[in-house]
C-alpha positions, 0 to 999 in steps of 0.5 A: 784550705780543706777539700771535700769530693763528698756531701756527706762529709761537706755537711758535717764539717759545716755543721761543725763550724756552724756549732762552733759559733763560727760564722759561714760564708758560702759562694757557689760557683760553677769554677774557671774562676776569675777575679769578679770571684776572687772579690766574692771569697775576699768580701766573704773572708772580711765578714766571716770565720769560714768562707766555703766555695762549692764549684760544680758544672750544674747540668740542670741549668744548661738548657744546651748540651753543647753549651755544657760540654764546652764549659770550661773545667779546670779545678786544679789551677781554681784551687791554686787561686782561692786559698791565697784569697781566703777560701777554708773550705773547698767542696767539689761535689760530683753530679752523683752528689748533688743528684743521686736520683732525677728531681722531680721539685719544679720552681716556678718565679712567675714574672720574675723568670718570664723575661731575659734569661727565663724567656730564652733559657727555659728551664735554666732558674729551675736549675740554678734554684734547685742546686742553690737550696742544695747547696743552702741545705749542705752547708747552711750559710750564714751568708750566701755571696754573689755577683752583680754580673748575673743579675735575674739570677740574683732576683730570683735568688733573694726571691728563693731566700725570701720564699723558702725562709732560708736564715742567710743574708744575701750579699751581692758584689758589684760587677768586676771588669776588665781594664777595657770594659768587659764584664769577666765571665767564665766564658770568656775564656772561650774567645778568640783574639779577634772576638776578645779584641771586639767583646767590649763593645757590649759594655760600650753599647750598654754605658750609650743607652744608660746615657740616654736613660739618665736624658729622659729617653723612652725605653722603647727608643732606648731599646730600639737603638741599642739593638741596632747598634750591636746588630750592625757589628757584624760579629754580633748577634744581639739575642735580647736588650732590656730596659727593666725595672731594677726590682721587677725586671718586667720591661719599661714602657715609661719610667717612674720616680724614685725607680732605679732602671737596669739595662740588660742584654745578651749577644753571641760573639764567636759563637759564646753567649755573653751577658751584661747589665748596667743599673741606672740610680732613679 
């Protein structure tokens, strides 16, 4: 597995393996890797000749600087796991790099970005847009991998390819979890024994609802209850619960044939925000 620290050469050895009619795959992540990114660099390596892994801590889409300053960095032991799982390249650009002067360029997703994560995050899909065309520019995948997990990320990255005509196929992996339920994310490294033990109830809450929505529920109801259910943990705090169209992602007041529903929801526990999402099949 090659490193690379700079863009510039990042870019050209791309550029080579992309002459040499080698195909490219590329997973951007923000590193304190974890087995649901293990599965993305594997689903990459079965499809392409390179897979390129970029990990950068991307400033602009942290709308809380502590959040930031907490995020787990540890590049040595990210290294150490994504060679053994088929990783050629691996690009860990500094902020420098990736932003040798301020940006100026805003997106704008419309409803796409009003709800969920756009609505309590501002100004966090303008980063995750602007370092993802970056990274598109760089390396110039073929194929571009990401996970279910991060749903409306994944909306308004198909969206990005969509409306900038970028030449790569997006492939979205399903959701990796632990035995006990728990969607794995970067943050949940940050979990006391305590919190760790009661994190599941996220997913728990979310399988509840998805019932209810395969009954006929109303999502009004749906939502209601699932809302409750998590702020009676009292080691919760239950910042939003979703009952969107899987396409749209705009809230559901009826559900309509042959669409499927996705369930999303982010809640606090030992002061990490943690997010997960179950789609239920129309």
């Amino acid at each position: 597995m090659l490193n690379f620290t700079s863009a510039t050469e990042w870019r050209s050895y791309t550029e080579q393996a992309r002459c040499a009619g080698r195909r490219l795959g590329l997973i951007p992540t923000m590193g304190a890797l974890h087995a649901g990114h293990l599965q993305l660099v594997q689903a990459a390596a079965a499809e392409c000749d390179e897979v390129l892994v970029s990990i950068f801590v991307n400033p602009t889409q942290f709308n809380n600087p502590e959040d930031l300053r907490l995020y787990p960095r540890v590049p040595e032991q990210d290294a150490a796991l994504l060679a053994p799982a088929g990783c050629t390249a691996l690009f860990l650009p500094s902020v420098a790099d990736m932003y040798p002067q301020p940006t100026v360029l805003r997106f704008d997703f419309g409803a796409l970005e009003s709800v969920m994560e756009g609505a309590h995050r501002p100004g966090h899909f303008n980063g995750v847009a602007t370092v993802v065309s970056k990274l598109f520019h760089q390396a110039r995948p073929h194929a571009v991998y990401f996970g279910q997990k991060d749903f409306q990320q994944v909306a308004i990255v198909r969206q990005l390819i969509a409306d900038l005509s970028f030449d790569l196929e997006l492939v979205v992996c399903p959701t990796v979890r632990e035995t006990d339920g728990l969607a794995m994310s970067s943050r949940n490294r940050r979990l006391g024994p305590e919190a760790r033990a009661l994190a599941p109830f996220l997913y728990q809450t979310l399988q509840a609802a998805a019932q209810q929505v395969r009954q006929g529920v109303a999502p009004a109801l749906v939502q209601q209850q699932a809302l409750g259910t998590l702020a009676a943990e009292k080691a919760f705090t239950p910042e939003y619960f979703e009952v969107a169209d899987a396409q749209t992602l705009q809230p559901l007041a009826a559900y309509a044939p042959g669409r499927a529903v996705v369930l999303c929801v982010a809640a606090f526990l030992d002061g990490v925000r943690l997010i997960d999402n179950v789609v239920v099949e129309a």
